[in-house]
Backbone bond lengths (Angstrom), bond angles and torsions (degrees), N, CA, C in turn:
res aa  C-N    CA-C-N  psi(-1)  N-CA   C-N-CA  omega(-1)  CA-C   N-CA-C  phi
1 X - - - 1.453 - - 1.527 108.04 -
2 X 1.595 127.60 131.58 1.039 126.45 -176.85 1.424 107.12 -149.03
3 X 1.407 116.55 119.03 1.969 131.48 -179.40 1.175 100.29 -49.53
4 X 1.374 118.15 119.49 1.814 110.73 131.21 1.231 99.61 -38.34
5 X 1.972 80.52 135.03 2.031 100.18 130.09 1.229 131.70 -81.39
6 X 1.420 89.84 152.53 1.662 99.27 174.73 1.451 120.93 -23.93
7 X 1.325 98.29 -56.63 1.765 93.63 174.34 1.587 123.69 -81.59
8 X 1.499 117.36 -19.66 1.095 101.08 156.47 1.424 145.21 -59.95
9 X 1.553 99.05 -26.26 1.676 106.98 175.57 1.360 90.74 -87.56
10 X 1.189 146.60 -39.52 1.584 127.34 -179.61 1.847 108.53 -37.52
11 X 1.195 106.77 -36.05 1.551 102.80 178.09 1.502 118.93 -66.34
12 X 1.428 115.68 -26.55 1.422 123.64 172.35 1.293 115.88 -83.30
13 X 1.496 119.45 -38.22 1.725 128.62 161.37 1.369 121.21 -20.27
14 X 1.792 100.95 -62.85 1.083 138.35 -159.13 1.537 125.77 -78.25
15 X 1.375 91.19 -31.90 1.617 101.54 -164.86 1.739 102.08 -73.06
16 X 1.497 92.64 156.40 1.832 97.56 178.47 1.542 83.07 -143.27
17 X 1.968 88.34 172.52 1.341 109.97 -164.90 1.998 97.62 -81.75
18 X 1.472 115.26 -6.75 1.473 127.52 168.17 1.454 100.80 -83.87
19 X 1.338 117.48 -48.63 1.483 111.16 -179.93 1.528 121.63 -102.54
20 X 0.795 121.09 101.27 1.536 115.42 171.40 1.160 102.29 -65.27
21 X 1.913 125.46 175.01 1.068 137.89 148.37 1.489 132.84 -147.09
22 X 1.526 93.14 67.34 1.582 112.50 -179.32 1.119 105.70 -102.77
23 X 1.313 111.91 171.46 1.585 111.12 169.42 1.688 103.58 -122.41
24 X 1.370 101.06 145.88 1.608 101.07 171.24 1.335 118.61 -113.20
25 X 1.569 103.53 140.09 1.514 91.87 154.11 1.718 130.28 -118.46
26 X 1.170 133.41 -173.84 1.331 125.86 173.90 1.400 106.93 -129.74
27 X 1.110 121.34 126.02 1.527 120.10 169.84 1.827 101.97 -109.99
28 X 1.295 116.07 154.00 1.429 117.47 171.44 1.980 109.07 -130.46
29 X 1.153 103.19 122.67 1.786 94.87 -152.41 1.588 89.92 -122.80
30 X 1.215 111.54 119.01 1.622 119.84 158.81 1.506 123.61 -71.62
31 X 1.400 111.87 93.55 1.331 116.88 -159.52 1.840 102.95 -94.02
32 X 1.190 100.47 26.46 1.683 112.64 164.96 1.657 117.57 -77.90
33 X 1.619 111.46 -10.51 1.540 117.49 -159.47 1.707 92.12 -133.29
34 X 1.445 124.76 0.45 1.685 114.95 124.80 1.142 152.16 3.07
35 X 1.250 128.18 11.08 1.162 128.21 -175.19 1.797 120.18 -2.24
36 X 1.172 115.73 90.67 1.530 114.55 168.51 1.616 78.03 114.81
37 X 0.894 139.61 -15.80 1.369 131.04 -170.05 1.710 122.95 99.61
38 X 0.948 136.01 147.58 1.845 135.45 160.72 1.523 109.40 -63.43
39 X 1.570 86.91 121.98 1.567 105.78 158.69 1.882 121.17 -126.63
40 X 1.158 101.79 126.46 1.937 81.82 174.67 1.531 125.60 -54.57
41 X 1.557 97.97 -27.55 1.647 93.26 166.19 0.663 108.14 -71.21
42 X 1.578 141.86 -76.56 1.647 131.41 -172.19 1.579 122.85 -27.82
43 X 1.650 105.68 -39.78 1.647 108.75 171.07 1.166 102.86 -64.65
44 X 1.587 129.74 -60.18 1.449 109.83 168.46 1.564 153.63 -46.95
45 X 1.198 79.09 -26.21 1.935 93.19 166.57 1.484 114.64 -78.27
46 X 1.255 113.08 -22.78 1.580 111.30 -175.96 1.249 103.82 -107.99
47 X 1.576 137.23 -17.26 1.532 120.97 156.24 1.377 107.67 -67.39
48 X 1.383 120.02 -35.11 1.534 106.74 177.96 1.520 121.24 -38.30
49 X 1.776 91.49 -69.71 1.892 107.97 160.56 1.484 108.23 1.41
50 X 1.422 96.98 -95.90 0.954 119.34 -167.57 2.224 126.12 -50.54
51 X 1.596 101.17 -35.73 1.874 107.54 155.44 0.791 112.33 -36.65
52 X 1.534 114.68 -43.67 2.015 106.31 -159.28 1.277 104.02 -68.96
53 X 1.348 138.77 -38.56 1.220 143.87 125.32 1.212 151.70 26.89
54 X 1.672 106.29 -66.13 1.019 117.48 176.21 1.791 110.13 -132.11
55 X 1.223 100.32 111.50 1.420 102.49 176.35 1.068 134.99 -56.70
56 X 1.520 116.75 -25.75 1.295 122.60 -165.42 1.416 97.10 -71.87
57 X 1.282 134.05 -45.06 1.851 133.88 171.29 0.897 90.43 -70.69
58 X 0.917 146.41 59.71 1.990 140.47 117.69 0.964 125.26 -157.03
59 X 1.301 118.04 38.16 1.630 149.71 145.04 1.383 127.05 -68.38
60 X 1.265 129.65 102.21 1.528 93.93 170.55 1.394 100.03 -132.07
61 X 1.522 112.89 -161.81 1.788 109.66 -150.56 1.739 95.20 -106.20
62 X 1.724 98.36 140.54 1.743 105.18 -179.88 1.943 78.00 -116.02
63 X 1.452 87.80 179.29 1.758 103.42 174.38 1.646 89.36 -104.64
64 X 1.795 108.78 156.65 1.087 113.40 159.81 1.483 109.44 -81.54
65 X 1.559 97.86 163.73 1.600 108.46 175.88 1.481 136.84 -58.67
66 X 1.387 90.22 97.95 2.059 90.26 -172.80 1.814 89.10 117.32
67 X 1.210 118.30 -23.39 1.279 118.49 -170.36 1.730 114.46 64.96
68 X 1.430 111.63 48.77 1.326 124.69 -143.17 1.815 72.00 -109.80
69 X 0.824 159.48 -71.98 1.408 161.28 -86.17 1.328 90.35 -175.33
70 X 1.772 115.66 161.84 1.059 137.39 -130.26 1.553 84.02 -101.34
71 X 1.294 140.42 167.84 1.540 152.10 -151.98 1.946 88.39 -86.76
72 X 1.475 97.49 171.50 1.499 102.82 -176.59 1.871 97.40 -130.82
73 X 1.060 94.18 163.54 2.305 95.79 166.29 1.361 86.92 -102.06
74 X 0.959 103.63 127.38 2.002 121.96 158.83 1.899 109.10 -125.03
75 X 1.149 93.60 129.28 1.945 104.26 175.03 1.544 96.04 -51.81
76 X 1.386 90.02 120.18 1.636 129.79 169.46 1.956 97.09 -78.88
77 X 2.104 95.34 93.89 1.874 90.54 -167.93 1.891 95.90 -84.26
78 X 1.814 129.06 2.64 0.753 93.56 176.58 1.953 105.01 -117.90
79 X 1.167 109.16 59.13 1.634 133.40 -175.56 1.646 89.48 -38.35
80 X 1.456 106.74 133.14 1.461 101.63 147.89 1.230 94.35 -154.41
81 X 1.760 105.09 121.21 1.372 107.06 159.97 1.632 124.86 -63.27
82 X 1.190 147.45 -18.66 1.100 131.68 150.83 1.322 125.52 -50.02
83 X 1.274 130.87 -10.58 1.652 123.40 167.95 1.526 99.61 -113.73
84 X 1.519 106.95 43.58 1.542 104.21 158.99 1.856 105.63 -145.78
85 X 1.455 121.42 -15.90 1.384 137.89 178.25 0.944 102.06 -139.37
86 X 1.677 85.88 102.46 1.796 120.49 160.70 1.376 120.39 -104.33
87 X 1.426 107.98 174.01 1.303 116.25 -150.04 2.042 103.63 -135.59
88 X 1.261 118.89 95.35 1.133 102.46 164.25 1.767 118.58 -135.24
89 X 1.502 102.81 157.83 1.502 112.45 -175.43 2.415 112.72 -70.43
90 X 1.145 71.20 133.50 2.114 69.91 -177.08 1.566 95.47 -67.30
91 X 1.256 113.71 131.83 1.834 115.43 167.69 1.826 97.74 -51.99
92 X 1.479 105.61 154.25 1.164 113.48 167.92 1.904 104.83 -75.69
93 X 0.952 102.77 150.45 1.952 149.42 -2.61 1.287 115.97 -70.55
94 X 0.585 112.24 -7.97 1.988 130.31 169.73 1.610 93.89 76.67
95 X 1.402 155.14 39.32 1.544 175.10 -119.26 1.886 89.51 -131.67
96 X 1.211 112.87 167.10 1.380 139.15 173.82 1.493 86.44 -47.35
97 X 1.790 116.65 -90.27 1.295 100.59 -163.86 1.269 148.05 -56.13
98 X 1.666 125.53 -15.34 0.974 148.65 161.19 1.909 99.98 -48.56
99 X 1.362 122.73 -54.93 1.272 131.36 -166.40 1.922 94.37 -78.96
100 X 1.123 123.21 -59.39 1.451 108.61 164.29 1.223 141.28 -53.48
101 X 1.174 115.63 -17.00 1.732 123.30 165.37 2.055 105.22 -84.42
102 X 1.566 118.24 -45.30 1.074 116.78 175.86 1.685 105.67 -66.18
103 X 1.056 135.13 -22.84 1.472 129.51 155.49 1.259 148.24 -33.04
104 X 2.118 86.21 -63.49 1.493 107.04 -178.68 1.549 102.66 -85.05
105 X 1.197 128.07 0.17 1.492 142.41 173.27 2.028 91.44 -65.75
106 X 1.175 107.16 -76.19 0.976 102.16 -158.63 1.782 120.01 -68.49
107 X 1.429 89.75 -23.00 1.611 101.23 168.45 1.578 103.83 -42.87
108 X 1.208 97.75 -65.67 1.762 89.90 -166.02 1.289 140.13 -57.67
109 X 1.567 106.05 -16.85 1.398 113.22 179.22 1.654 110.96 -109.63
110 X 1.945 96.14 127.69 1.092 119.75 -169.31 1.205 118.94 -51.91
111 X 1.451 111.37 171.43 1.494 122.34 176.25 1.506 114.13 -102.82
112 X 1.306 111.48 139.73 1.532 144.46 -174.39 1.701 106.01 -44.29
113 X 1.242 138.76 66.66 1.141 108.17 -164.99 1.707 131.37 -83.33
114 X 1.332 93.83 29.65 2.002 106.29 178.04 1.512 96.61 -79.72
115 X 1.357 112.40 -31.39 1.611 123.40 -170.64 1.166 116.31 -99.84
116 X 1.677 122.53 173.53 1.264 139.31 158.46 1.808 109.35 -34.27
117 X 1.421 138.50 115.66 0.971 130.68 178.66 1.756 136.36 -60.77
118 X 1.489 91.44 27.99 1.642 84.59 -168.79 1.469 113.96 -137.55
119 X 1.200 125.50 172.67 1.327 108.00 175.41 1.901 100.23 -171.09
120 X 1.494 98.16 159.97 1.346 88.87 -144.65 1.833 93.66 -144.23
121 X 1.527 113.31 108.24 1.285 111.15 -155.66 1.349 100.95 -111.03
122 X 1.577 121.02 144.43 1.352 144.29 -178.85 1.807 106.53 -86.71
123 X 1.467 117.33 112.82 1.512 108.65 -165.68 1.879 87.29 -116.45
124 X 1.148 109.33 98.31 1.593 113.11 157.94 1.368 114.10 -72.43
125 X 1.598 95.07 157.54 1.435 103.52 164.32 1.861 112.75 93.37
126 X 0.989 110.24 10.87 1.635 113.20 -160.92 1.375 95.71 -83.93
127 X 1.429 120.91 135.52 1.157 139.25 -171.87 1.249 101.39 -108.89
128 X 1.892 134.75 149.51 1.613 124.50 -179.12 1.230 81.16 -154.84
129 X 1.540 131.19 -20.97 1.769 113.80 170.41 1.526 104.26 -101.11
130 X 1.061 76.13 -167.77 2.135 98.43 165.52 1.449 109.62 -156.86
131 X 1.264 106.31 123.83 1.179 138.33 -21.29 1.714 130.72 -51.21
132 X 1.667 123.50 133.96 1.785 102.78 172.06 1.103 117.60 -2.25
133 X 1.467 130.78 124.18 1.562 111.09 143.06 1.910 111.78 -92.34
134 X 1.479 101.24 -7.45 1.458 95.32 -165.46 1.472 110.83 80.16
135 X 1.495 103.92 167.62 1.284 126.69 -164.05 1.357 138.40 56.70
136 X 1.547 110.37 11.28 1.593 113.56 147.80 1.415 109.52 -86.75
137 X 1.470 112.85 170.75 1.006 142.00 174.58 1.823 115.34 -155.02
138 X 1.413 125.56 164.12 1.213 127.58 171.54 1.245 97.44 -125.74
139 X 1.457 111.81 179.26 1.314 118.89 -174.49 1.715 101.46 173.22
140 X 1.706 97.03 97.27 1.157 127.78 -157.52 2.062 109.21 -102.38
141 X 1.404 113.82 96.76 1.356 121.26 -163.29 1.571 84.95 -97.23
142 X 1.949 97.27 147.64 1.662 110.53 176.61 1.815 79.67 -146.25
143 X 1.580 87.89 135.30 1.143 119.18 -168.55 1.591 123.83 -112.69
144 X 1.233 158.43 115.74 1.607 113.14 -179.91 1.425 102.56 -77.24
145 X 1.731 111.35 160.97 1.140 118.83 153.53 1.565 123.58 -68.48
146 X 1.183 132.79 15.13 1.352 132.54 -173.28 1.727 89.71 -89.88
147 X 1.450 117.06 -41.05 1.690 140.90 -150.78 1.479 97.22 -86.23
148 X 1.403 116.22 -58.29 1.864 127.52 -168.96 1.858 111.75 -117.66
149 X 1.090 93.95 140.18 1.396 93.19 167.40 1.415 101.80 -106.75
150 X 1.415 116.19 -174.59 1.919 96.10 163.99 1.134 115.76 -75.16
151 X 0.914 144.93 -61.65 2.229 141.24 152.04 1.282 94.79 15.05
152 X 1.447 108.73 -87.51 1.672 123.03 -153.30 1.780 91.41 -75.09
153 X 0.813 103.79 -37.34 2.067 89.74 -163.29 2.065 88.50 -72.81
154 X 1.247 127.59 -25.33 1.402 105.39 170.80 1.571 126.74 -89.04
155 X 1.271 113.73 -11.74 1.631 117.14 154.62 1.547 111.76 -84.72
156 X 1.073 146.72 -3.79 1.441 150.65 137.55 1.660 120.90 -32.06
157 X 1.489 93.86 -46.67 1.453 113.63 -159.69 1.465 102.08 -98.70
């Protein structure tokens, strides 16, 4: 069990269903240099790996007692990474903007707060030539800022 700071719960204070306050990132991964090839299971089996790992993704927020003091991270005992890594297809043409509108989609909608605050989506289908050649993908993580600052959310990663 470990207290927010002051300023970390200011991020939970603060936040509205107009403002979120996660942070995103975008990764774009050439899954041509795969060894054995890309699978979403295989990505899933090896982000799992790697959760057990890191505590902070499988933390999520309790109230203190009396709600006297600022919220605490307590281990989330019923963790499931499947309701935190999802999986969706890029609309055709699968182009920059197609991937920036499916982005700011997900930007906007908040995070779960019974759970671990983060969630971390699988974007198939991403096109970077013309014609497709295949084998990109994105993979677009939303974080809260209560959880990462940029410091900690880039040694995370």
């Amino acid at each position: 069990m470990e207290r927010l700071s002051g300023l970390d719960a200011s991020f939970l204070y603060i936040e509205s269903p107009t403002q979120p306050l996660h942070v995103c990132s975008i990764l774009e991964l050439d899954t041509s240099t795969v060894p054995g090839g890309y699978t979403f299971e295989h990505l899933r089996d090896e982000l799992a790996l790697r959760i057990a790992a890191i505590p902070e993704f499988r933390a999520k927020l309790a109230d203190s007692q009396l709600n006297l003091d600022y919220p605490v991270w307590v281990e989330d005992e019923a963790f499931d990474l499947d309701r935190h890594l999802l999986r969706i297809g890029l609309p055709s043409p699968g182009g920059r903007r197609e991937l920036a509108e499916v982005c700011g989609h997900i930007a906007t909608a908040p995070l779960e707060r019974d759970r671990p605050l983060w969630e971390m989506w699988v974007i198939e289908g991403v096109c970077d030539t013309d014609p497709c050649a295949g084998g990109m993908l994105a993979v677009r993580t939303k974080v809260h800022h209560a959880a990462v600052d940029g410091v900690s959310g880039a040694n995370l990663f």
